[in-house]
N, C-alpha and C positions, 0 to 999 in steps of 0.2 A: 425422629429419625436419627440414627445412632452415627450415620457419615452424612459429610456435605456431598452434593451431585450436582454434575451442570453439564450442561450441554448450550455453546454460547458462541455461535459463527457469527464472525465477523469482517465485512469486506474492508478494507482500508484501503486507502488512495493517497499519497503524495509526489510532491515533485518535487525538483530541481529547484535552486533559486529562480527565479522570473523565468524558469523553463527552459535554462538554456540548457542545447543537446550532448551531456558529456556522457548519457547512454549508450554509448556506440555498442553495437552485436556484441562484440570482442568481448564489451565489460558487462554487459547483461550474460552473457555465457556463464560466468563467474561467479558474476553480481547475486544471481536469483537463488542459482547456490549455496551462497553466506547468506544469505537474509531467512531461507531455509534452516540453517545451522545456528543463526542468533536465537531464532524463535523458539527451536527445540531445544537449548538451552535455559530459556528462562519460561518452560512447560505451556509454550503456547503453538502445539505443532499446525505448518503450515500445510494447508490442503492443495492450494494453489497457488503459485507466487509468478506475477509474469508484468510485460509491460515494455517500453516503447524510452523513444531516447530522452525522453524528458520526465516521466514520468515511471511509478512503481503501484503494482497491483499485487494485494495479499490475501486472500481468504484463508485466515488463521481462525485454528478454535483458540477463546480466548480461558482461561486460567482462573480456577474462583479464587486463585491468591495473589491477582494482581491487576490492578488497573489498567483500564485501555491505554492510558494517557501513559505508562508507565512502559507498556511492550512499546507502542511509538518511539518513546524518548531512548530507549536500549537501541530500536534496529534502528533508529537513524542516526544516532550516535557512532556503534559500532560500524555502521556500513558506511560513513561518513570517512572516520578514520581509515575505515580499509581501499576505499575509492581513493585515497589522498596519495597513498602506496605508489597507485598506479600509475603516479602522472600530474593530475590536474587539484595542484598543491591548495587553489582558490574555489575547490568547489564545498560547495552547499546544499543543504537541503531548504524550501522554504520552511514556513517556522508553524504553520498549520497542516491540517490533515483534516481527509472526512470518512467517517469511517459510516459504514450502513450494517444493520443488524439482518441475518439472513438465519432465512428458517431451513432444517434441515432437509423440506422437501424442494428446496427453489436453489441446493447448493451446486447440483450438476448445471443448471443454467449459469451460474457465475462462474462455476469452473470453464465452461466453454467460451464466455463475453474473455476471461482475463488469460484463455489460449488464442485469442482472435485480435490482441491488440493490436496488431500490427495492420492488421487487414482494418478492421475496424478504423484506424486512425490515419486512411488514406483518404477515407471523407469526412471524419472530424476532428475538431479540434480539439486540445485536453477540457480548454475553457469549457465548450461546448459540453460537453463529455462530464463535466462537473455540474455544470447548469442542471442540465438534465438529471442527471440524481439525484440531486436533493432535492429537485421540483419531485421527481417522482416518489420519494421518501418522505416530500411535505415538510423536509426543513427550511428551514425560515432561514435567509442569509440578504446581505444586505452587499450587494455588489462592491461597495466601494472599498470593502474590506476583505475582501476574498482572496484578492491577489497580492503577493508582492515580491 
């Protein structure tokens, strides 16, 4: 085949350091915006990007010229720095992610779970909300190191 081709969604998940809520409306207005504009920058456009004061939700196509671990380390880098702008000179992101591979027919269901975060996350908790997908994904994590 004379070009590379891909087609390669990916849901990503991160938070805050130990979840503390420096998400507020305000900054998520903005927020989901620039993480939007990171991604399309380093050719990984975002399909969906939403989420809740502690946490951040992405379904980006991911880029056959660049590493998952590398679009991560760019948007939270770059939206790290940009959150700082704002205010809250001591925030962080934690230092892990989980990211779930989605097939192109199952991408409108995740578009509507990461338009529903808020709803969604009046009955559970992010922990909870983590548990849960990579039980359902069948990845293997060992609790004591999940969080920090």
């Amino acid at each position: 085949m004379p070009q590379s081709l891909a087609t390669v969604l990916v849901h990503v998940i991160f938070s805050t350091k130990d979840r503390t809520p420096w998400l507020t409306s305000e900054v998520r207005q903005e927020l989901h915006p620039y993480v939007v504009g990171v991604l399309a920058n380093i050719g990984c456009p975002s399909i969906q990007t939403g989420g809740v004061e502690d946490h951040v939700h992405i379904l980006l196509r991911l880029s056959r010229t660049v590493s998952l671990s590398q679009v991560v380390e760019k948007t939270k880098t770059s939206t790290s720095k940009w959150i700082k702008t704002k205010g809250p000179t001591d925030f962080a992101w934690q230092a892990g992610y989980g990211a779930f591979s989605v097939g192109p027919a199952e991408s409108d269901r995740i578009i509507a779970y990461i338009k529903g975060q808020e709803e969604h996350h009046r009955k559970v908790t992010f922990q909870e909300e983590l548990r849960g997908l990579l039980q359902e994904s069948g990845t293997q994590f060992d609790e004591r190191y999940l969080w920090d």
